[in-house]
C-alpha positions in Angstrom: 116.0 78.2 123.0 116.4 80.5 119.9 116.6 79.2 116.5 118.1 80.8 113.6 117.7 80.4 110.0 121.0 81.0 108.3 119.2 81.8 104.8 118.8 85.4 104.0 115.8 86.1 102.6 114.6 88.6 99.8 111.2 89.1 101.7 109.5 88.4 104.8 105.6 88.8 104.6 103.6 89.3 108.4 100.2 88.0 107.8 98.6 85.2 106.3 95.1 86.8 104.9 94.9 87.5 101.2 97.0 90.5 101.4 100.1 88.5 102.7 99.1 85.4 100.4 98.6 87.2 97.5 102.2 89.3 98.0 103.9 85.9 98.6 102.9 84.6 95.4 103.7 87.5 93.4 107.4 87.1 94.7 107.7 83.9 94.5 106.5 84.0 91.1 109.1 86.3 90.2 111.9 84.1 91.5 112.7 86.2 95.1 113.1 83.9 98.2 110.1 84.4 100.7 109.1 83.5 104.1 105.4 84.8 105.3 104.1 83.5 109.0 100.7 84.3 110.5 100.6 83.9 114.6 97.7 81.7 113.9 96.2 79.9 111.2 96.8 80.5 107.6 93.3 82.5 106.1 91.6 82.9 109.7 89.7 85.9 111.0 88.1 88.0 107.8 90.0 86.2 105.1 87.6 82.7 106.0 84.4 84.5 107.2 83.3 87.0 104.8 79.9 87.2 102.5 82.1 86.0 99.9 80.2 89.0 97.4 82.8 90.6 95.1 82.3 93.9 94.8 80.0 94.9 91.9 77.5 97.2 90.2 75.3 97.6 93.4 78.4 98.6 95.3 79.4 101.0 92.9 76.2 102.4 92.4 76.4 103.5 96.1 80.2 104.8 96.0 81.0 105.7 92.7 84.7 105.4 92.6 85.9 105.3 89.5 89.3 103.6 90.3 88.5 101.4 92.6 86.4 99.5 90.9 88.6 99.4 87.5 90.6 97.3 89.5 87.5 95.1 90.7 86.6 94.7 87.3 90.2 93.9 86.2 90.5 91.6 89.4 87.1 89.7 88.4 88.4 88.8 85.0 92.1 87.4 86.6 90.4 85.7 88.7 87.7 84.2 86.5 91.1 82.7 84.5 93.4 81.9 87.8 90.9 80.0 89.6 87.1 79.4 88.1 86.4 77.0 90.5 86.1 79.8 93.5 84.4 81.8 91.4 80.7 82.2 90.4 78.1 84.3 89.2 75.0 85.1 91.3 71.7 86.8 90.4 70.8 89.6 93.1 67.2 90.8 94.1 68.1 94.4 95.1 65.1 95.1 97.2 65.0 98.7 97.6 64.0 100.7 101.0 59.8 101.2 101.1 58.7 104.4 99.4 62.4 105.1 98.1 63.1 104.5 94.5 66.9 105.0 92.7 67.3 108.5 91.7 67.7 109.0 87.9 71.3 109.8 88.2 71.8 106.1 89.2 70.7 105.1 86.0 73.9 107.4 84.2 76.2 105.6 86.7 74.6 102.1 86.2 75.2 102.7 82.1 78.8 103.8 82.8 79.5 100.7 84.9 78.2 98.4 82.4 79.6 100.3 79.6 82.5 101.6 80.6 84.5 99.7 83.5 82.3 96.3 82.1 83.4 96.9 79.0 80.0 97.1 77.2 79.4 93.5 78.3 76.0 93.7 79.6 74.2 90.5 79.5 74.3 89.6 82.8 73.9 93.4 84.2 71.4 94.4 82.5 68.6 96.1 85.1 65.1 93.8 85.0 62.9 92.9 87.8 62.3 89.6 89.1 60.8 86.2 87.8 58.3 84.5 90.0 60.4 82.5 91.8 63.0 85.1 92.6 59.3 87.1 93.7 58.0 84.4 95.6 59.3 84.8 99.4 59.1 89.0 99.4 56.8 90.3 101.0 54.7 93.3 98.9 56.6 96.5 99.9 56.7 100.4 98.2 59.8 99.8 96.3 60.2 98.0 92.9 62.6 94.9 93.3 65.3 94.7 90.1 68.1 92.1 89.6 71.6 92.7 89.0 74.4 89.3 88.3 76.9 89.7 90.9 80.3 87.1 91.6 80.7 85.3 94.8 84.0 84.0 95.4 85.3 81.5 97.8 87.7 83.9 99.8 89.4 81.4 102.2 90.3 78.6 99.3 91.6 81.9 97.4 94.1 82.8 100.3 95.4 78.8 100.6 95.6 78.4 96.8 98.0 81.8 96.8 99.9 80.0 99.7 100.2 76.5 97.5 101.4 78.6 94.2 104.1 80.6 97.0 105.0 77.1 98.4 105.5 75.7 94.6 107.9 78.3 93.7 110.1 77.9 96.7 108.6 79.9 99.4 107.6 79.3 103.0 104.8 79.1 104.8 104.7 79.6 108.8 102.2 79.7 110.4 101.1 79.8 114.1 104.6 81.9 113.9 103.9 84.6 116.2 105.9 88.4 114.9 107.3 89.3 118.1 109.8 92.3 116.8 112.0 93.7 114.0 114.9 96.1 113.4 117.3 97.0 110.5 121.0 95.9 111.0 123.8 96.8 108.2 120.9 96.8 105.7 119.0 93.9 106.8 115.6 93.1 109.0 116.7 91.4 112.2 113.1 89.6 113.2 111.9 87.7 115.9 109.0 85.6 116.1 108.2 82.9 118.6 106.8 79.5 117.3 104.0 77.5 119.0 106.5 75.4 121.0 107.7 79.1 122.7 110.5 79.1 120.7 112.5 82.0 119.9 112.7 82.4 116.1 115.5 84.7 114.0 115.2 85.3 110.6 117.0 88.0 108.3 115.3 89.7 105.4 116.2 92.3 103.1 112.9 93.7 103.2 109.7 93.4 105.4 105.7 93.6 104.6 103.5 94.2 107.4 100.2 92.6 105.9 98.4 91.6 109.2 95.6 93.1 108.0 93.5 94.5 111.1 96.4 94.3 113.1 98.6 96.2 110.9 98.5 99.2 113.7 99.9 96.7 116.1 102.3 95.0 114.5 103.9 98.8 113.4 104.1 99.6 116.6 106.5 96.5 117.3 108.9 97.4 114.2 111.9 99.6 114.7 111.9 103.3 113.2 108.5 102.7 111.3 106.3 105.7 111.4 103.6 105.6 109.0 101.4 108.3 107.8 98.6 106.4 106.9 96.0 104.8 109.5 93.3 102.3 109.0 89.7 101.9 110.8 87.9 98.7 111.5 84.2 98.1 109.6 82.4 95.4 112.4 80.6 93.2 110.5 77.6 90.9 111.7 77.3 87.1 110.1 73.9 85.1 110.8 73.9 81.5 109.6 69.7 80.2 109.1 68.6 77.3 107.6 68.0 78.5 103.7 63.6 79.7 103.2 63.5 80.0 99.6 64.2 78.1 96.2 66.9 78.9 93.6 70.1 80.0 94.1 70.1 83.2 93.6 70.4 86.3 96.6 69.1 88.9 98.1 70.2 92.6 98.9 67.8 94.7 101.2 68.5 98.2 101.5 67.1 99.5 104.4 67.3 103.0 105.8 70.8 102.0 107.8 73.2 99.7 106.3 72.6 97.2 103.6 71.5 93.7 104.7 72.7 90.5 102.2 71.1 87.5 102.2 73.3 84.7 100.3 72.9 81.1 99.6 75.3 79.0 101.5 76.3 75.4 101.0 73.4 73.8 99.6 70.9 74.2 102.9 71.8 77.7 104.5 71.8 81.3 103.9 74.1 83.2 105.6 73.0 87.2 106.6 74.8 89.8 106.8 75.3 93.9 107.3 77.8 96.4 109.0 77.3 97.5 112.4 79.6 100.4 112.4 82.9 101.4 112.2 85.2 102.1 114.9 89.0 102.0 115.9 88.7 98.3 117.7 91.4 95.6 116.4 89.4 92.7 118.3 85.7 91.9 117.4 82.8 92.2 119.9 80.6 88.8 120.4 77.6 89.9 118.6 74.4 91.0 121.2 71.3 89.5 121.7 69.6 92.6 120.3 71.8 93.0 117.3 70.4 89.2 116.5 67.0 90.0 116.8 67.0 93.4 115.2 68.8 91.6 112.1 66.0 89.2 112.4 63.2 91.8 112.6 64.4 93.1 109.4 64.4 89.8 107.7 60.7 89.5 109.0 59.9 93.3 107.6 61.3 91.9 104.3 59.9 87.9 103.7 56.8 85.8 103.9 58.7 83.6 106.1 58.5 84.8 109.2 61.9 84.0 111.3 62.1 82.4 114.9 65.2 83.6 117.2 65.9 79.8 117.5 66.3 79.6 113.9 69.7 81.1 114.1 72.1 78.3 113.6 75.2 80.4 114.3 76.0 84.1 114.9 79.9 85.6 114.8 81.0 89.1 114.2 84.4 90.1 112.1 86.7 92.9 111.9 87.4 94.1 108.7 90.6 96.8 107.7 89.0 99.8 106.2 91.5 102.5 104.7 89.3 105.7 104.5 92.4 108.0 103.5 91.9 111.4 104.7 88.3 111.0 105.0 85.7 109.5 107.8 85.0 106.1 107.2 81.5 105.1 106.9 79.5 101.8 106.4 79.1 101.5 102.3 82.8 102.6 102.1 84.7 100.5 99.6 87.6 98.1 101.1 90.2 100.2 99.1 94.0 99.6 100.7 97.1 102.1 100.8 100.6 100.9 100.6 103.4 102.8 102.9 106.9 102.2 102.0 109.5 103.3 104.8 113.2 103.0 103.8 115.3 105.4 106.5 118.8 103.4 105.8 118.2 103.2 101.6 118.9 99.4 101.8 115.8 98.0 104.1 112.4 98.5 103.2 109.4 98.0 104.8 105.8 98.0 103.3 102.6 98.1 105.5 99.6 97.4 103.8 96.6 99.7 105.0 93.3 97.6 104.3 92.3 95.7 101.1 90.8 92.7 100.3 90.3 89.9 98.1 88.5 92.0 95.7 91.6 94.0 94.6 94.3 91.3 95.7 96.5 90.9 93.2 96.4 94.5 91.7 97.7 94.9 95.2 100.4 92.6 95.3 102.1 93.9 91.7 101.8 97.1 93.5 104.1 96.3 96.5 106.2 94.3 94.4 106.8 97.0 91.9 107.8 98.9 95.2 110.4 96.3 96.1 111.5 96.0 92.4 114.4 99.3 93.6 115.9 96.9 96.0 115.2 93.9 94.7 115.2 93.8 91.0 112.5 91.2 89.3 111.3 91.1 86.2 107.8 89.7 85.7 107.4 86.0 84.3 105.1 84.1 83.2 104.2 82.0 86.7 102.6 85.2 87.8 99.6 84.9 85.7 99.2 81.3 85.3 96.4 79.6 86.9 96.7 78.9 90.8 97.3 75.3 92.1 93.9 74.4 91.5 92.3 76.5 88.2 94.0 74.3 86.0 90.7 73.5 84.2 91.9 74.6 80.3 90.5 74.9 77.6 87.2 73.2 79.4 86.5 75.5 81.7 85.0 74.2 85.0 81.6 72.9 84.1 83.4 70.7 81.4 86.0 69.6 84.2 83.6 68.5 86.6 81.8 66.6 83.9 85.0 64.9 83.4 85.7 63.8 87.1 82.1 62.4 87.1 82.8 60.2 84.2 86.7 59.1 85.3 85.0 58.3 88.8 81.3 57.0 88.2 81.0 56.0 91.7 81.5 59.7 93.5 78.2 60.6 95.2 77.3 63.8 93.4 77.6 65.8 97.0 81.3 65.0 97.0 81.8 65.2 93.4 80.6 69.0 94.1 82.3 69.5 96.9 85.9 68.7 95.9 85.7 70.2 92.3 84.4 73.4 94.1 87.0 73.1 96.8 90.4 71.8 95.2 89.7 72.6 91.4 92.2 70.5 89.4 94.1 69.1 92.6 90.7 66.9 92.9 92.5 64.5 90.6 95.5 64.5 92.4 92.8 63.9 95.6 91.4 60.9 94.0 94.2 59.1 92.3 94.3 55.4 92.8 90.7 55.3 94.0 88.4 52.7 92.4 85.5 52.8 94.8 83.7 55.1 97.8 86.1 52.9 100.3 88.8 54.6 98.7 88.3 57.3 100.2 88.2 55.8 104.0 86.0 56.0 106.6 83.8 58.8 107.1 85.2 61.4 110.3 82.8 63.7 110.0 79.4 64.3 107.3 81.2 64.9 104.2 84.6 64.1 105.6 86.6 61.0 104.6 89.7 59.8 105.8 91.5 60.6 102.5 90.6 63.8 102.1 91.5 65.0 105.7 95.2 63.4 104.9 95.1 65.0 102.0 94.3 68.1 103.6 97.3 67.8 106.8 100.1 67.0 104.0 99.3 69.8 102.1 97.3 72.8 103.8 99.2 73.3 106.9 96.4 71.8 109.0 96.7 71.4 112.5 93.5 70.9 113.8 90.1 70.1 113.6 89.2 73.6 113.3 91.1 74.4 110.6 89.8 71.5 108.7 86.1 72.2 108.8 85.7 75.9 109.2 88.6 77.8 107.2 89.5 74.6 104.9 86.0 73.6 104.2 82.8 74.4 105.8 82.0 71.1 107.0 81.6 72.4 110.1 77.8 73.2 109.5 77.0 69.3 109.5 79.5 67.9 112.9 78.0 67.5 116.0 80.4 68.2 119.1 81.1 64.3 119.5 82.1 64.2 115.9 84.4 67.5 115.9 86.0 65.9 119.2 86.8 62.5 117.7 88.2 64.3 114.3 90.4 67.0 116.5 91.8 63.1 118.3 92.7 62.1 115.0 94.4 65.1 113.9 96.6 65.0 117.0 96.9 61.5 116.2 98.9 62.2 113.0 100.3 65.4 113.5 103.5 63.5 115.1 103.1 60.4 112.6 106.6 60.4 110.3 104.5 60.3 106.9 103.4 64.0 108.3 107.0 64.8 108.1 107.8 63.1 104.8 104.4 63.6 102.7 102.5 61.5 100.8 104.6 60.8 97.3 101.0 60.1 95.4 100.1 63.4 95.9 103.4 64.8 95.8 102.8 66.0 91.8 101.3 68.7 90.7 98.2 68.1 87.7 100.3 68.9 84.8 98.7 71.1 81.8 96.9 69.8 79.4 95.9 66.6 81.2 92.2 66.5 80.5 92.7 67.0 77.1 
């Protein structure tokens, strides 16, 4: 059976990571109609299992480019306005290699980060060394530990909340759409996709955006008269989730004579390690090896008092990650930098691929490939485009001030929950909890940290389908579920996919928080 949509659209966006959310935002915003579809989930593979670590002065103290991290910067202080409530700043112990020191000439660079692309704001950047506690769980080594503030930011809440503002200004959101193919007819993008009930799926665009990130290769290859000139390499990265050994909530960097190993606080009981394993041409990740693990975990030993166990390892994954390395050969401590490619053989169709990026230069990207579209489709920049996302409505407070608020407005929250949905849904935490009086409110617990309410909440408004989605790339409850309890919440999401209030949404939470209501 084939369906057609009769609209014509301005855009149609392949990919649902940040690239693709970000772009669909940026057009909505701007008043052009838009359609994006992922083949899967919304915000799966690296856009919901990164380190979360915004690219910062350690980073550029390794790579030194210039422009790149002028848009970081830039990106860090949008982002801090957008959405504070995914966004936070974290002290770093850079532990240096044994018997290697930074070279003077990192100091000159260090001063022109902080005074040039920081702007001369230096407070938190300033280079120190440690306090005792920071101190306390490294193990005496050659090198001089120093601390740097670095920001951590909730990438997968990032790529939904771009996907809510699209969806607010009239754009669509598809996913578990596969792209099947695409061609240019009398100006226009014939494309096919095929839905999850193997469906055949037209739709007609005026222009196309290949944003599937580390499948952007593929997907090329299935568009019609698209040669590109630019290429893109994969950087493997391995994840290791271990119950958290230290106090404070700062982390740790290690830079040992390969790549760079992180150690971040996650949640409030886990640290999550990571480091790059190479760089290749493969689209699909390898299962991390049994050596990998304990060589990560040897280094952790080399490093801390506590001395890790192989059965301390809670969970162990490995990502893909698009790495644009221009005309050069990629290499570990490269920078996530993108290119964008416009193709327009017929004058009236274009089509943008985007070659790499990431969250960390996200939007700077998006105005980018807009800009490109703007000799097609002329837009003119408004306002929406740099208000806050559907969640980082916290003015003038600011987010310590909001969750202060939601304390007092619900007394009875248990302060893990309180923390939870302020952190995770920002302002649309008093659209979560409207009407409740009491914890039974909220339903019956699902899963640890789950209610009833908020998993609704979460399958009327985040395109949740299952219980995957819920606890690993809408939350991270997934860390406290045993199998029994994952089972009996994916039998209630099937339960209510079909249920007609799925179809016709939940009017309470229908509205969005309008500005100015905590004043």
């Amino acid at each position: 059976m084939i369906k057609t949509q009769g609209e014509l659209l301005d855009v149609f966006i392949i990919g649902g990571g940040i690239s693709g959310a970000a772009i669909a935002a940026e057009c909505a915003g701007r008043g052009l109609s838009v359609t994006l579809c992922d083949r899967n989930d919304v915000g799966g593979a690296s856009s919901s299992q990164s380190d979360q670590i915004l690219p910062g002065a350690i980073q550029f103290l390794r790579s030194h480019n210039l422009p790149y991290f002028n848009k970081v910067i830039k990106e860090k202080a949008r982002l801090r306005q957008r959405a504070p409530h995914l966004c936070r700043e974290r002290p770093f112990v850079v532990v240096p290699a044994p018997n290697r020191q930074p070279s003077p000439i990192s100091r000159i660079w260090l001063w022109l980060f902080q005074n040039w692309l920081q702007g001369g704001n230096t407070a938190g950047l300033a280079k120190r060394h440690p306090d005792r506690v920071q101190a306390a769980p490294l193990r005496p080594q050659g090198g001089l530990p120093w601390v740097m503030e670095e920001s951590m930011v909730d990438d997968a809440r990032l790529v939904i909340e771009n996907l809510l503002f699209a969806e607010q200004h009239q754009g669509s959101i598809w996913p578990h759409h596969q792209f099947i193919s695409a061609h240019r007819h009398q100006g226009q993008w014939q494309i096919t996709l095929c839905n999850r009930e193997q469906q055949e799926v037209q739709v007609a665009s005026r222009c196309l955006i290949n944003a599937a990130g580390i499948r952007v290769n593929e997907v090329q290859r299935r568009i019609a008269d698209s040669d590109s000139r630019c290429w893109i390499e994969s950087k493997r990265k391995l994840f290791m989730l271990i119950p958290k050994f230290y106090q404070g909530d700062h982390a740790y960097q290690i830079e040992t004579a390969g790549s760079p190993v992180s150690v971040t606080p996650y949640l409030e009981h886990f640290c999550l390690v990571s480091r790059v394993t190479g760089i290749g041409t493969d689209e699909a990740s390898a299962d991390p090896s049994l050596q990998e693990q304990t060589d990560l975990i040897h280094t952790l030993n080399q490093y801390f008092q506590v001395q890790l166990a192989a059965d301390a390892v809670i969970r162990c994954y490995c990502i893909q990650q698009p790495l644009y390395c221009d005309d050069r050969e990629g290499s570990p401590e490269g920078v996530e930098d993108y290119a964008l490619d416009l193709s327009c053989v017929d004058g009236r169709s274009p089509l943008i691929s985007i070659f790499g990026g990431s969250f960390a230069t996200h939007r700077a990207m998006a105005e980018e490939a807009v800009e490109m579209l703007g000799h097609y489709l002329p837009s003119e920049p408004t306002a929406t485009t740099r208000c806050p996302l559907p969640g980082g409505d916290l003015h003038p407070q600011g987010f310590d001030q909001f969750i202060l608020h939601v304390a007092s407005e619900f007394p009875w929250l248990p302060s893990r929950l309180l923390n939870h949905y302020c952190r995770t849904y920002g302002a649309r935490t008093l659209t979560l909890l409207e009407g409740c009086h009491a914890l039974d409110d909220l339903g019956p617990p699902i899963c640890p940290g789950l209610h009833q309410r908020e998993a609704e909440f979460l399958m009327q408004n985040e395109w949740v389908n299952s219980a995957e989605d819920i606890l690993w790339r809408r939350t991270r409850l997934g860390l406290y579920a045993s199998t029994d309890e994952v089972t009996r919440l994916q039998r209630w999401v099937e339960a209510h996919l079909p249920s007609p209030s799925r179809k016709q949404g939940y009017t309470m939470w229908s509205k969005p928080v309008p500005p100015g209501r905590l004043h």
